[in-house]
Rosetta silent file (secondary structure, phi, psi, omega in degrees, C-alpha in Angstrom):
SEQUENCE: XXXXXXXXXXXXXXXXXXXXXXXXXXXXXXXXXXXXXXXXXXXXXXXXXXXXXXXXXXXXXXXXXXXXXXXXXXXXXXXXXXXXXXXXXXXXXXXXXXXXXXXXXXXXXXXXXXXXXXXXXXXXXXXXXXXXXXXXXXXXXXXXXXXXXXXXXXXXXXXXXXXXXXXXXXXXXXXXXXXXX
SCORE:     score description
SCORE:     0.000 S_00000001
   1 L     0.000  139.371  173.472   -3.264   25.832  -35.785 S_00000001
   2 L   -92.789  157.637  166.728   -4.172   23.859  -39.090 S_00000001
   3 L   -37.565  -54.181 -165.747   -7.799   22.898  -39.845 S_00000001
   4 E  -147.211  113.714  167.060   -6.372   19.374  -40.642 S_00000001
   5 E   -87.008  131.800  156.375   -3.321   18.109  -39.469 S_00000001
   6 E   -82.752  101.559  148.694   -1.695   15.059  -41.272 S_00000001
   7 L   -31.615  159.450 -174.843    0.269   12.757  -39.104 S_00000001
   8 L   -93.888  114.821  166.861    3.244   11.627  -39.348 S_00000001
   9 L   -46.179  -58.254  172.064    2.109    7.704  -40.173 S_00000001
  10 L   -91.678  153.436  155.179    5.616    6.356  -39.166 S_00000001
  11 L  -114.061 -161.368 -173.754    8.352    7.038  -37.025 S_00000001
  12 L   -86.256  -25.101 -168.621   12.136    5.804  -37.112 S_00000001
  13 E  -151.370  170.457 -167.919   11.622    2.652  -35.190 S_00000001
  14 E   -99.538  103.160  161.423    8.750   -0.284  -34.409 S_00000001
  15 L  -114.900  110.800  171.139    8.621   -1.189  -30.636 S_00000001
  16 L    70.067   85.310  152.556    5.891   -3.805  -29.966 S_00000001
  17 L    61.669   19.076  167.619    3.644   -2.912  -33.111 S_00000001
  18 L  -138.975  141.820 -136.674    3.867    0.756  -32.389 S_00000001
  19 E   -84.401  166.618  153.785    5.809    3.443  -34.169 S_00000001
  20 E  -138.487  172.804  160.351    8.255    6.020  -31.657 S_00000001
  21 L    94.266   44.463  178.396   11.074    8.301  -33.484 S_00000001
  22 L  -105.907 -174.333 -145.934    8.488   11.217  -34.530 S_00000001
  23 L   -98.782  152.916 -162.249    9.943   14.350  -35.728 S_00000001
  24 L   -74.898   89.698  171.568   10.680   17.670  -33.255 S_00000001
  25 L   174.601  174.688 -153.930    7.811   19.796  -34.118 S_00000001
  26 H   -72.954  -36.837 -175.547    3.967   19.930  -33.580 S_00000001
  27 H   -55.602  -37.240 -177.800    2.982   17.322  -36.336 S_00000001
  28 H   -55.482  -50.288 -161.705    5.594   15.174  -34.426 S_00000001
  29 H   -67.818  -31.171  162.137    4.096   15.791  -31.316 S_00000001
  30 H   -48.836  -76.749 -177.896    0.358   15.227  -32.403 S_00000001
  31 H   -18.630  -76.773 -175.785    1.445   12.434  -34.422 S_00000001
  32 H   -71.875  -23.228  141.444    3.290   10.456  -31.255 S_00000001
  33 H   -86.326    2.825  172.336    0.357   10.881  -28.968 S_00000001
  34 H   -93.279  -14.304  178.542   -2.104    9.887  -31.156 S_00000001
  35 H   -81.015  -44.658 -151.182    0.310    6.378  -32.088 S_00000001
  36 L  -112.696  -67.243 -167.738    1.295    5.972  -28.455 S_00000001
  37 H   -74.961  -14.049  174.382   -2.361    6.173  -26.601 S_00000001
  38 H   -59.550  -22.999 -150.486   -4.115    4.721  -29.600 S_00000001
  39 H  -114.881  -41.514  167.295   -1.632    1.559  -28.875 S_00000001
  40 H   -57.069  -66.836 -168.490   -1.376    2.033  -24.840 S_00000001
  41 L   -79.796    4.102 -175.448   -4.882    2.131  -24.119 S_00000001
  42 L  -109.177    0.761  169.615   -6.312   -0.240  -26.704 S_00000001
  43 L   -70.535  144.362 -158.965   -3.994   -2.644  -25.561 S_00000001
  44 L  -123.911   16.055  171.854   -5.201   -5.809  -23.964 S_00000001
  45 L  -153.451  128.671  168.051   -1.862   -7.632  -22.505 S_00000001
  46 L   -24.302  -77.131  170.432   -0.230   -6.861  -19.668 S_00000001
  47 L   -53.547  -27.053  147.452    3.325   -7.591  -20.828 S_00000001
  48 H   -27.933  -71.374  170.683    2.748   -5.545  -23.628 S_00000001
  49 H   -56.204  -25.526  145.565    1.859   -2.760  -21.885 S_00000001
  50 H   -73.981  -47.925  165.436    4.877   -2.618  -19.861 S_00000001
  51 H   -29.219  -58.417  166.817    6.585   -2.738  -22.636 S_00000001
  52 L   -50.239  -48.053 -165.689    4.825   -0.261  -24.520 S_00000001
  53 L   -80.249   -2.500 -170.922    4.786    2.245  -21.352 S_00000001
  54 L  -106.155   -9.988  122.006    8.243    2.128  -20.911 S_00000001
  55 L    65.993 -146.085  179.613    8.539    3.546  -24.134 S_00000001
  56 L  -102.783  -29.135 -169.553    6.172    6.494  -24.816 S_00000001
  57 E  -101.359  163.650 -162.008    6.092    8.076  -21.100 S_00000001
  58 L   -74.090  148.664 -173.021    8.833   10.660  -19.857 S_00000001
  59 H   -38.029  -50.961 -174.361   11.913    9.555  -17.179 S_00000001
  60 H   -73.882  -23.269 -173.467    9.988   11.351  -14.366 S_00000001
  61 H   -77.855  -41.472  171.184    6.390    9.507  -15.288 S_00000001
  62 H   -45.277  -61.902 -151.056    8.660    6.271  -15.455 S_00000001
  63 H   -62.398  -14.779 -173.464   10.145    6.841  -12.010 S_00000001
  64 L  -111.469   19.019  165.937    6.831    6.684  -10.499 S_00000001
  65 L  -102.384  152.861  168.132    5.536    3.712  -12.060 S_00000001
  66 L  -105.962 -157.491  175.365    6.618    0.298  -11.234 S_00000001
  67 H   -95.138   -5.535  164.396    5.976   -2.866  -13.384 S_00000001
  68 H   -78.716  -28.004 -170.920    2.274   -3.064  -12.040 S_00000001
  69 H   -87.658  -19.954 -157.946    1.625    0.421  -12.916 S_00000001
  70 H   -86.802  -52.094 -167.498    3.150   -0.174  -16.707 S_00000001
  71 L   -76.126   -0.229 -151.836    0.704   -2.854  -16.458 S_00000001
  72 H   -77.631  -62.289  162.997   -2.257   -1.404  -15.023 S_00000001
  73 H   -28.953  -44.766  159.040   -4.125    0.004  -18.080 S_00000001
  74 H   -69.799 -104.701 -161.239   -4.479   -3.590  -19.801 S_00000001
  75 H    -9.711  -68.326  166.046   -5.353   -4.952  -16.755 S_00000001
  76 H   -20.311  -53.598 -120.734   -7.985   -2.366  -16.238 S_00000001
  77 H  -136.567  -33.349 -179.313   -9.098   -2.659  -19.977 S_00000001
  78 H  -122.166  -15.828  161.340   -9.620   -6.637  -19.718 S_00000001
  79 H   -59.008  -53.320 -178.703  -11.397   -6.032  -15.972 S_00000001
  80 L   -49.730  -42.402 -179.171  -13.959   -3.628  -17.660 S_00000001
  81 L   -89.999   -7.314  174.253  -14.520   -6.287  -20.766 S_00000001
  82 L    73.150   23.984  139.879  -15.158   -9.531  -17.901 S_00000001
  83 L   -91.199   91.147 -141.489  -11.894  -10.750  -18.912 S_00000001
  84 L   -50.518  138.464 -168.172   -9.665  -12.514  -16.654 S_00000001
  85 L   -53.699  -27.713  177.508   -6.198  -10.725  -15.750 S_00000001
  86 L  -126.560  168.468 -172.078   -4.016  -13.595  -17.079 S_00000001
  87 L    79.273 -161.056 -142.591   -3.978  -16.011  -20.128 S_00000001
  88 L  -104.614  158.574  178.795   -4.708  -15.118  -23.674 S_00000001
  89 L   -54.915  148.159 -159.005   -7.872  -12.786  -24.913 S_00000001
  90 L   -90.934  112.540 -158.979  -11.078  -14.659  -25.668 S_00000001
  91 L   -36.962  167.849 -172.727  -10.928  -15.180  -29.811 S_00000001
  92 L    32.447   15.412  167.135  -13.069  -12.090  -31.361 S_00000001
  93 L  -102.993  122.078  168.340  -12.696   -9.687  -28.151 S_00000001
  94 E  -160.132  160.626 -169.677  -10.675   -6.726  -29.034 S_00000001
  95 E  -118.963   97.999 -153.384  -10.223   -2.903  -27.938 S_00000001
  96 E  -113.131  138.108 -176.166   -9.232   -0.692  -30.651 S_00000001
  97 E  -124.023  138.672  139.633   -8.843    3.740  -29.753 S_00000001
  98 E  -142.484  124.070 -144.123   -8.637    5.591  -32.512 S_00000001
  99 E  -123.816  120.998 -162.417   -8.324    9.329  -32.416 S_00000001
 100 E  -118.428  -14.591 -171.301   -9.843   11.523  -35.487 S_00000001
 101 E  -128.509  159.391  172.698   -9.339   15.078  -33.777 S_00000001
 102 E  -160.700  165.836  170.061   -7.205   17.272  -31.544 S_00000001
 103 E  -124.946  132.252  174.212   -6.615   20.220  -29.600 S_00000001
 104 E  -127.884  151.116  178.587   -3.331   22.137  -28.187 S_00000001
 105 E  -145.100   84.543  163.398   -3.022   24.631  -25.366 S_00000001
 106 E   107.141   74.963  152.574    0.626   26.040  -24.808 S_00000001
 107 E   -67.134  121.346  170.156    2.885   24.960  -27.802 S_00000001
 108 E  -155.316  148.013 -151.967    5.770   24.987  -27.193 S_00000001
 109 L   -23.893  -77.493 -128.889    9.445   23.754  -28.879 S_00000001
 110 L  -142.447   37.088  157.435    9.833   20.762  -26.518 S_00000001
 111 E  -172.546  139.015 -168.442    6.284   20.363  -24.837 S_00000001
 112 E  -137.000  132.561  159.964    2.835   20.335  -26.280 S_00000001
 113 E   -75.500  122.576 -158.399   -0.539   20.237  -24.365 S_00000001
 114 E  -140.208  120.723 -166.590   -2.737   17.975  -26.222 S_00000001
 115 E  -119.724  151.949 -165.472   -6.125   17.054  -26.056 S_00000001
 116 E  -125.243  110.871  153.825   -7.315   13.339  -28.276 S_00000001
 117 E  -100.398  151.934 -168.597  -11.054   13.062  -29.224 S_00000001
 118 E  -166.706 -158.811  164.897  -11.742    9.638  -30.562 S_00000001
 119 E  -141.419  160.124 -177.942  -13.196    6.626  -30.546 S_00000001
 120 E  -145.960  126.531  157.856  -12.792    3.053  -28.514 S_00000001
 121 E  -116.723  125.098  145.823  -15.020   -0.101  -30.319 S_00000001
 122 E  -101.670  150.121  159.426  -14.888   -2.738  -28.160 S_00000001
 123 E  -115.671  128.705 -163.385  -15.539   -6.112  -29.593 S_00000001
 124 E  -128.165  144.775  178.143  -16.787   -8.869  -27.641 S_00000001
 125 L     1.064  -53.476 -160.969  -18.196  -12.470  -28.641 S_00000001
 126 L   -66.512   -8.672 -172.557  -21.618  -11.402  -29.662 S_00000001
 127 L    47.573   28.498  156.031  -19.600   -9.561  -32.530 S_00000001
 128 E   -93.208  124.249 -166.853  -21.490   -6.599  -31.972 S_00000001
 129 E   -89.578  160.074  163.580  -18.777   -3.885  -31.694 S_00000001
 130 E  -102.569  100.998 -163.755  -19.612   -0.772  -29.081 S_00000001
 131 E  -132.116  147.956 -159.623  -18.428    2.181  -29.525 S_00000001
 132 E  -143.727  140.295  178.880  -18.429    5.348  -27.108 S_00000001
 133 L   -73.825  146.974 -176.089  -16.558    8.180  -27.656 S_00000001
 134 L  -151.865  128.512 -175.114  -13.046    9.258  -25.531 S_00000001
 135 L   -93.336  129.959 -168.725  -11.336   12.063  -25.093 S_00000001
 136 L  -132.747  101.494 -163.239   -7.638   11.949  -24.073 S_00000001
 137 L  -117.343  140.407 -162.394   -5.437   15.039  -22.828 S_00000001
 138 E  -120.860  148.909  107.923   -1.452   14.313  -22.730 S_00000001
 139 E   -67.431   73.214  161.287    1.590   16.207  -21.971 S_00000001
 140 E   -60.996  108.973 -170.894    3.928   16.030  -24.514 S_00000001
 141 E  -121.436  151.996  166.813    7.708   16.870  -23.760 S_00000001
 142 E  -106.719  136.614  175.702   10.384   15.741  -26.046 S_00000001
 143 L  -112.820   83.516 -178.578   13.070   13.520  -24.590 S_00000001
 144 L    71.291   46.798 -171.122   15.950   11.840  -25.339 S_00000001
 145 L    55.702   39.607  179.578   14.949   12.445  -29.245 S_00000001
 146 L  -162.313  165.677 -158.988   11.793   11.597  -29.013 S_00000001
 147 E  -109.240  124.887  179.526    8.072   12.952  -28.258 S_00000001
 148 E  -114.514  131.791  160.021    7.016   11.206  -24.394 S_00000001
 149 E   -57.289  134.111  152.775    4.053   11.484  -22.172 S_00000001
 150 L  -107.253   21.486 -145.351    4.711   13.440  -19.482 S_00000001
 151 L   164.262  163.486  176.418    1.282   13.836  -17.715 S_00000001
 152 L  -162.770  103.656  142.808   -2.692   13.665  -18.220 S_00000001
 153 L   -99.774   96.260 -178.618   -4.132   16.503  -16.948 S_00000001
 154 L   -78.581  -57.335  173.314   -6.742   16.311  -15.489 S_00000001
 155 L    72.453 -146.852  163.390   -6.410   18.193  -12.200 S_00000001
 156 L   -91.916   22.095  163.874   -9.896   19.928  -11.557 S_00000001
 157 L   -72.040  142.836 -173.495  -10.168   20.690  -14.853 S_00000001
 158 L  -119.138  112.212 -167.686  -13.819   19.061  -16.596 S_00000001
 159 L   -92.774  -25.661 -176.008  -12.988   17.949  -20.305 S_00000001
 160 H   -33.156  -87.284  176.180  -16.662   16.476  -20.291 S_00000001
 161 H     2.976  -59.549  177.753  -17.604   19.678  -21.975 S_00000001
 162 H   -94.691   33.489  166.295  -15.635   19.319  -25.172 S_00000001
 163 L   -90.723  141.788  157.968  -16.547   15.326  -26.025 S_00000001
 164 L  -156.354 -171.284 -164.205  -18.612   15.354  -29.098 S_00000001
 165 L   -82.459  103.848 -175.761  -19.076   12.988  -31.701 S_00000001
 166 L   -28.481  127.014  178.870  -15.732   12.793  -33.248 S_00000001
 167 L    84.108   -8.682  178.773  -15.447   14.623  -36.911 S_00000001
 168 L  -110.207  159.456 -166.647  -18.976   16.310  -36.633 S_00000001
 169 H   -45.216  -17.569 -171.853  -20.121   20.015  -36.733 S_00000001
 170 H  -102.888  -19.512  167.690  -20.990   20.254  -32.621 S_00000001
 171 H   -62.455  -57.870 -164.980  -16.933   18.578  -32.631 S_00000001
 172 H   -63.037  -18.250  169.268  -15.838   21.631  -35.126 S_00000001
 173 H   -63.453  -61.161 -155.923  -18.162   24.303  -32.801 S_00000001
 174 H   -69.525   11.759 -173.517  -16.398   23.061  -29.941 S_00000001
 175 L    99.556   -2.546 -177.769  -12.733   23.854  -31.233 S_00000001
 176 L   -72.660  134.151 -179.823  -11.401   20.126  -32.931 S_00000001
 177 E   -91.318  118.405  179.241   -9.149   20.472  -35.329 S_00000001
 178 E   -94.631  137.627  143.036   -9.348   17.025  -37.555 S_00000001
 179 E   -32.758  110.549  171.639   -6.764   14.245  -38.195 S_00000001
 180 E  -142.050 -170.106  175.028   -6.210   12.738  -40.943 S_00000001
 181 L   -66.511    0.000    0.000   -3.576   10.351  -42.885 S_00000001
């Protein structure tokens, strides 16, 4: 595994402000879950978010979502912030994920286990941002030419263990690899 992985910045194509179309190999596969949940979960409208989810996750994660479940994560995400499920976001409230580290377990051509340490600032009126660290593990499979979620596994598995403060020495003890540009 490298020390420091560089993403892939871009992909081939723009759907709702977020790249897809990364390339068949682990940078791709890094790359497109660090693009696709920074932009799924920091999203704050619904319709978006179906949008978005239909997407980055894989045919079988599709079939078992409807358009409430595409939508659910916003929703969720503006319940949590005391924002009401419909109309537009309250000016200076925003949710921003960003992901500075990673982990893989079972690489493999055309599925990668992937764990996302990061950060989420929320910003809310008082225009004091919050920020708490979040850890995010994915199932990548490539699909239809493209890197997908297929999964978050959690199971009984406890991830608690490996959060640290993204980019710092008790991150690099615990196995994180860093991200960069």
């Amino acid at each position: 595994m490298p020390q420091v992985l560089v993403l892939d910045t871009v992909g081939t194509e723009l759907v709702s402000g977020m790249w897809t179309g990364f390339d068949h190999d682990l940078t791709g596969a890094v790359s497109a879950g660090v693009e696709y949940w920074s932009a799924y979960s920091g999203n704050l409208d619904p319709g978006r978010g179906e949008e978005l989810g239909a997407s980055i996750f894989s045919e079988s994660m599709l079939a078992e979502f409807d358009t409430e479940g595409l939508r659910a994560k916003a929703l969720d995400s503006r319940e949590s912030l005391g924002i009401p499920a419909e109309g537009e976001v309250p000016e200076g409230t925003d949710l921003i994920v960003a992901f500075s580290n990673y982990q893989t377990y079972g690489y493999e051509a055309d599925r990668v286990n992937l764990l996302l340490l990061g950060e989420a600032t929320v910003y809310v009126d008082d225009g004091v941002p919050q920020t708490s660290p979040v850890l995010a593990p994915l199932v990548m499979v490539w699909e239809g030419g493209d890197w997908k979620i297929d999964g978050f596994p959690f199971g009984d598995l406890d991830y608690q263990s490996l959060v640290a403060e993204p980019g710092s020495l008790e991150a690099t003890e615990l196995g994180w690899f860093r991200l960069t540009r």
